[in-house]
C-alpha positions, -999 to +999 in steps of 0.1 A: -403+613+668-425+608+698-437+585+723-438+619+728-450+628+761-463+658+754-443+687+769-444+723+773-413+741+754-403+753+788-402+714+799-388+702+767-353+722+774-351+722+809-368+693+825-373+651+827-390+640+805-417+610+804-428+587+779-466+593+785-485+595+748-506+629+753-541+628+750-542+591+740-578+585+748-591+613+726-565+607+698-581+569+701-619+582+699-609+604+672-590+578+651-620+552+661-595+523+656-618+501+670-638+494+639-609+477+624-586+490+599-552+502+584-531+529+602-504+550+600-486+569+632-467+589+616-443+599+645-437+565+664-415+571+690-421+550+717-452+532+703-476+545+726-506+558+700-495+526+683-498+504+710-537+520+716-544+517+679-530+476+677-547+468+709-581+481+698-591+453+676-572+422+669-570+428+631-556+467+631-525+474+613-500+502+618-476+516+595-455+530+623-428+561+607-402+582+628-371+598+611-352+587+644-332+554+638-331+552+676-371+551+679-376+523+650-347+500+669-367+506+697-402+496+687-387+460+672-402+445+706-435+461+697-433+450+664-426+412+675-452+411+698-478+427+667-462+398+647-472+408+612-497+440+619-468+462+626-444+480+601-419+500+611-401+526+588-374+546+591-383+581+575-405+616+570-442+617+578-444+643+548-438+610+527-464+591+543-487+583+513-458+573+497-446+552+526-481+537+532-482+526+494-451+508+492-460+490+527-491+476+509-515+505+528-520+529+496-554+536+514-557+545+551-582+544+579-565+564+604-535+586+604-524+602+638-495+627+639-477+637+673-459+670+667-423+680+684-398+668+701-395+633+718-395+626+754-366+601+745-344+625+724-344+649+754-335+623+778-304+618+756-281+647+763-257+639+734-285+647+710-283+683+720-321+692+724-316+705+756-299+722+776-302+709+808-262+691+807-238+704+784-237+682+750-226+687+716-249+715+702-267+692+673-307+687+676-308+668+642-336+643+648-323+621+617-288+622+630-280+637+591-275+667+575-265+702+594-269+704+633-274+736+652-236+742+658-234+745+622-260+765+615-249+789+643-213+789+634-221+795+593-255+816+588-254+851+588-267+874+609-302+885+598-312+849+593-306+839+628-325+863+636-356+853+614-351+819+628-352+827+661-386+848+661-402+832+638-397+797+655-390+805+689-413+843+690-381+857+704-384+892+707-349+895+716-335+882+682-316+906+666-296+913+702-290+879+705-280+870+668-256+900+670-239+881+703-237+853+683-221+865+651-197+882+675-186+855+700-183+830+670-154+852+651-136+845+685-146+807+691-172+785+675-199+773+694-198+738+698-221+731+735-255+733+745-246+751+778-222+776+760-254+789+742-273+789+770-253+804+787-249+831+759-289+838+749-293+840+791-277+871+793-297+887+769-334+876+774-346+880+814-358+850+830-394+843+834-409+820+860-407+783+855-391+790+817-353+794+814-343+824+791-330+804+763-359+779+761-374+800+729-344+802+713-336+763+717-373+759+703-363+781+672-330+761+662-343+727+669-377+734+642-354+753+619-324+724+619-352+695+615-381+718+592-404+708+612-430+734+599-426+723+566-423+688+575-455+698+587-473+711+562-463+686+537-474+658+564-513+671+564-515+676+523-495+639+520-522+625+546-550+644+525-541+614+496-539+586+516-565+587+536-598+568+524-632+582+525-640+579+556-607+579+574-598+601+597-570+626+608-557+632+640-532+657+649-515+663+680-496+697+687-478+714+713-471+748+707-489+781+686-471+779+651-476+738+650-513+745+662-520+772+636-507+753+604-532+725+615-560+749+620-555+764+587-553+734+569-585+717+587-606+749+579-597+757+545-602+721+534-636+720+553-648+748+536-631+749+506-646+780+494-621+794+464-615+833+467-637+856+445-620+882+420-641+909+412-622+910+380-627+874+370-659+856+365-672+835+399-649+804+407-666+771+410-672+759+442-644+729+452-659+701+476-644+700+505-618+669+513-622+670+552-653+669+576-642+688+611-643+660+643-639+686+670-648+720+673-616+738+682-584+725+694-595+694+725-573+699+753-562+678+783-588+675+810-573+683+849-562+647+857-545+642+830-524+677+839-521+666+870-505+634+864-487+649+831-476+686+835-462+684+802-495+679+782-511+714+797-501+728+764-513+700+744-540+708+714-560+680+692-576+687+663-591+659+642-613+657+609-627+627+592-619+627+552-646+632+521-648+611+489-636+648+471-600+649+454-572+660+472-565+697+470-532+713+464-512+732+486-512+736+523-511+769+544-478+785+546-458+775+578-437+809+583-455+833+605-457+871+588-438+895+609-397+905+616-372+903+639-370+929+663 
C-alpha cells in the first residue's frame, strides 16, 4: 500500500501526492535494522522503509507485502538490485506470519506497517481514491472484489450511513445517505466527481478540506477493511515477531491511531479484568515492551518539506518471550449516525 508519503485525509482526496516514506528515520531507530536481521514491511509501496531497512546492514532481509499488484511490479527494480535479500509478495499484512513462514522468515526482527492510502494510488485517477479528476468510482486497493460504486449503488440506507461516521466521523451521514439512496433510484453512480459533487452540497466547506474528503475516507476504509485489516495485522505481527523484535506502526488518521494504541497498551500491561463474582484471574505476561511514550510525530522540517506527514503518528514496542495473546481491540468506533 504505501511508499506512502504520508498525507493528511484532506491531501489524500484533493491534492498531489509524493512518494516521501513518513517518518523514516524514527521508523528506522525504532525497527533498529542496523543490528542485522529479518524484516517484514508489510505495506511496500514504493520501497522506501524497505530501502532504509536493506541499506542498513549488508545482510538485512525484507519480506516486502502490498495487496496492490501495481506496487509489487514496481519494486522488481528494488528487488534486483537487493539480489536475494528482497521478497516481494503480493497480498494482506493481516497474513503476515503466515506470509513470513512460507518465505522462510517464520521468526522476525522487525515488522513496520504504513497505514492508508498510497501516494501512488492517488496519483492514479482511474483507481478512484480521489476526487480531484473524475474516474470510475472504485477505491479497491486489490483491484478485486466490490468497489465503492457498488457498494453505493446496492447497500441500504442506514449502512451508508454507519459507514460514513464511523470511517469518515461524518456528522452529516444520514442527510447524505438519504441523497444517495435517492439520486441512485434515478441513475447509478458510477464517477468520483458525481459524488463529490453530491456529498458537497450537503456538508459546508472547511478551509483547506473539500466537503466530501470524510466521506471519501469512509468508503475507501470500508471497500478495502482497512480497520480490520488492521487489527488482524498487529495480532498476526504479535506471532511472528521474535523476542526481541520489534513493531513499528505508522498511522495517519484517529481511528488507525487508536486501534494501535489499544493494542500496544493492553498487550503491555496485560492485566485481565477482575469479576467480583469469580475468583481473581491470573496475571498474563505481557507480549510487548512500549518503545515510545505516546504517538512520535514529525518534527518541523520534516512538515515543512512534507505537509502531508503533519498528521503522521508512530507508535513502536519491542516484543517479550510471553505467548501471543488472543484477540485484538475492536476497530469500530461506539457511537451512531446522526
Amino acid at each position: 500500500m504505501t511508499g506512502r508519503g504520508g498525507h493528511r485525509e484532506a491531501d489524500a482526496a484533493g491534492g498531489p501526492a509524493l512518494h516521501i516514506p513518513v517518518l523514516l528515520a524514527e521508523v528506522v531507530e525504532a525497527l533498529g535494522p542496523a543490528r542485522g536481521g529479518v524484516f517484514l514491511d508489510g505495506t511496500f509501496g514504493a520501497g522506501g522503509y524497505t530501502r532504509a531497512i536493506l541499506e542498513a546492514h549488508p545482510a538485512n532481509r525484507v519480506v516486502a507485502i502490498d495487496r496492490d499488484p501495481d506496487a509489487i511490479a514496481g519494486g522488481e527494480a528494488l528487488a534486483r538490485a537487493f539480489a536475494g535479500r528482497l521478497t516481494l509478495v503480493h497480498g494482506r499484512f493481516e497474513d503476515l506470519d503466515r506470509i513470513a513462514a512460507q518465505a522462510g522468515a517464520a521468526a522476525l526482527d522487525g515488522v513496520v506497517l504504513d497505514i492508508g492510502v498510497s501516494s501512488m494510488q492517488l496519483d492514479q485517477a482511474e483507481r478512484g481514491f480521489s476526487f480531484r479528476h473524475d474516474a470510475p468510482l472504485d477505491m479497491r486497493m486489490e483491484r478485486e472484489g466490490r468497489s465503492a460504486a457498488d457498494l453505493l449503488n446496492e447497500a441500504g440506507e442506514a449502512e451508508i450511513a454507519d459507514i460514513l461516521f464511523r470511517y469518515g466521523e461524518e456528522r452529516r451521514s444520514r442527510a447524505i445517505a438519504r441523497a444517495i439512496v435517492e439520486r441512485r433510484r434515478r441513475q447509478p453512480f458510477a464517477g468520483t466527481a458525481d459524488l463529490a459533487d453530491l456529498v458537497a452540497r450537503y456538508v459546508r466547506a472547511e478551509p483547506g478540506l473539500h466537503p466530501a474528503t470524510r466521506s471519501f475516507q469512509a468508503l475507501r476504509i470500508a471497500v478495502n477493511d482497512e480497520l480490520g485489516q488492521l487489527s488482524r495485522a498487529l495480532e498476526a505481527a504479535e506471532r511472528a515477531l521474535k523476542p526481541g523484535g520489534r513493531l513499528a506502526v505508522v498511522t495517519f488518521h484517529s481511528l488507525e491511531d487508536r486501534i494501535v494504541k489499544q493494542f500496544m497498551q493492553e498487550r503491555a500491561s496485560r492485566t485481565p479484568r477482575a469479576s467480583r463474582h469469580l475468583p481473581s484471574p491470573e496475571p498474563v505476561a505481557p507480549t510487548f515492551t512500549p518503545l515510545t511514550r505516546g504517538p512520535v510525530a514529525a518534527g518541523e522540517e520534516e512538515t515543512a518539506r512534507n505537509p502531508r506527514a503533519r498528521s503522521a503518528k508512530l507508535r513502536a514496542a519491542e516484543r517479550t518471550d510471553a505467548a501471543a495473546g488472543p484477540g485484538a481491540p475492536a476497530s469500530s468506533r461506539k457511537g451512531s449516525p446522526r
